[in-house]
MARKE-712361 format. One record per residue (C-alpha): residue number from 1; x, y, z; residue in three letters. Coordinates in Angstrom, 1 decimal, padded with zeros to 4 digits. Layout:
BEGIN
<NUM; <X; Y; Z>; ALA> ...
//
This chain:
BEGIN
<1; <007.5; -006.1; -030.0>; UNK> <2; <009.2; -004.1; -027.4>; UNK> <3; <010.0; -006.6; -024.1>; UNK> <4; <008.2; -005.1; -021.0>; UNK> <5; <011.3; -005.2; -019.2>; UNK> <6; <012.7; -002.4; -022.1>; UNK> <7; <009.6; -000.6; -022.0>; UNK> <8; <009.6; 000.4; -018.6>; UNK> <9; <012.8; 001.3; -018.0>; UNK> <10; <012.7; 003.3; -020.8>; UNK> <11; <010.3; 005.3; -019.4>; UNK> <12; <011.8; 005.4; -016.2>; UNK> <13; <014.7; 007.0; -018.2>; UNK> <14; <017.2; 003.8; -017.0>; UNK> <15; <018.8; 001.0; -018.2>; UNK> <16; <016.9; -002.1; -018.5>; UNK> <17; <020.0; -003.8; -016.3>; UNK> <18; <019.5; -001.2; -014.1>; UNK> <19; <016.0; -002.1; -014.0>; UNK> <20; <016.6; -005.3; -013.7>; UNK> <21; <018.4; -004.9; -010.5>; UNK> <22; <015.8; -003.2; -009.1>; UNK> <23; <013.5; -006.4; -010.1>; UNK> <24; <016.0; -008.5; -008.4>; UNK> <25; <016.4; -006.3; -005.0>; UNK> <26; <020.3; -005.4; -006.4>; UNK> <27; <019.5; -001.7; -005.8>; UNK> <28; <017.0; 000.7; -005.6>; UNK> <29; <015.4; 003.6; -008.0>; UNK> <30; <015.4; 007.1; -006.7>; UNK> <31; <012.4; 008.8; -005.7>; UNK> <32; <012.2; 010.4; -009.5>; UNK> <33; <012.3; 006.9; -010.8>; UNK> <34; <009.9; 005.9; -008.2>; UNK> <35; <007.5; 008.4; -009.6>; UNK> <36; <008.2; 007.2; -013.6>; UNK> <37; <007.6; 003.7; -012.8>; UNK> <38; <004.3; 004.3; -010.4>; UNK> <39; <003.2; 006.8; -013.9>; UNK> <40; <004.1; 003.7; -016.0>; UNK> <41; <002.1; 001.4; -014.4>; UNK> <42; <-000.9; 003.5; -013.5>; UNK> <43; <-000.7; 003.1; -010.3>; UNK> <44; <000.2; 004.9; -006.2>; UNK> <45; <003.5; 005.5; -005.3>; UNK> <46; <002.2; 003.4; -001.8>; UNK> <47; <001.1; 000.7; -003.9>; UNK> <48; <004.6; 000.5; -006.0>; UNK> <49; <006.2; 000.0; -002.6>; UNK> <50; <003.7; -002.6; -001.1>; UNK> <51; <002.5; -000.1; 001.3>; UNK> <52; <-000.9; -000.7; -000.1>; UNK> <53; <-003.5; -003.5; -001.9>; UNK> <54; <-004.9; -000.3; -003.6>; UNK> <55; <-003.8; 000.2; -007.0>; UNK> <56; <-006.1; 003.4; -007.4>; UNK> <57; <-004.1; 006.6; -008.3>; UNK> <58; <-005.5; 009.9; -006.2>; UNK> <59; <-005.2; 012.6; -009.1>; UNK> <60; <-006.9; 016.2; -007.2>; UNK> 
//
């Protein structure tokens, strides 16, 4: 089994240090890693950020 930790970055197309880091507020992803994480988990880019309780993905 594939640790989460691996999975994602993976498909943010980083390292899982570098993810890492971004778990533990060392740095921060760009806005393209920004989008593959908030894909990843299915959920808003505002949510991703805690600029929102709603998890909901808008798709037009």
């Amino acid at each position: 089994m594939i640790p989460p930790q691996k999975q994602a970055a993976a498909a943010a197309n980083i390292s899982e240090r570098n993810y890492q880091d971004y778990e533990y507020g060392k740095c921060y992803p760009t806005a393209l890693g920004l989008v593959f994480l908030a894909d990843y988990f299915d959920v808003s880019l505002d949510y991703l950020m805690g600029r929102s309780d709603c998890r909901e993905v808008r798709r037009s």
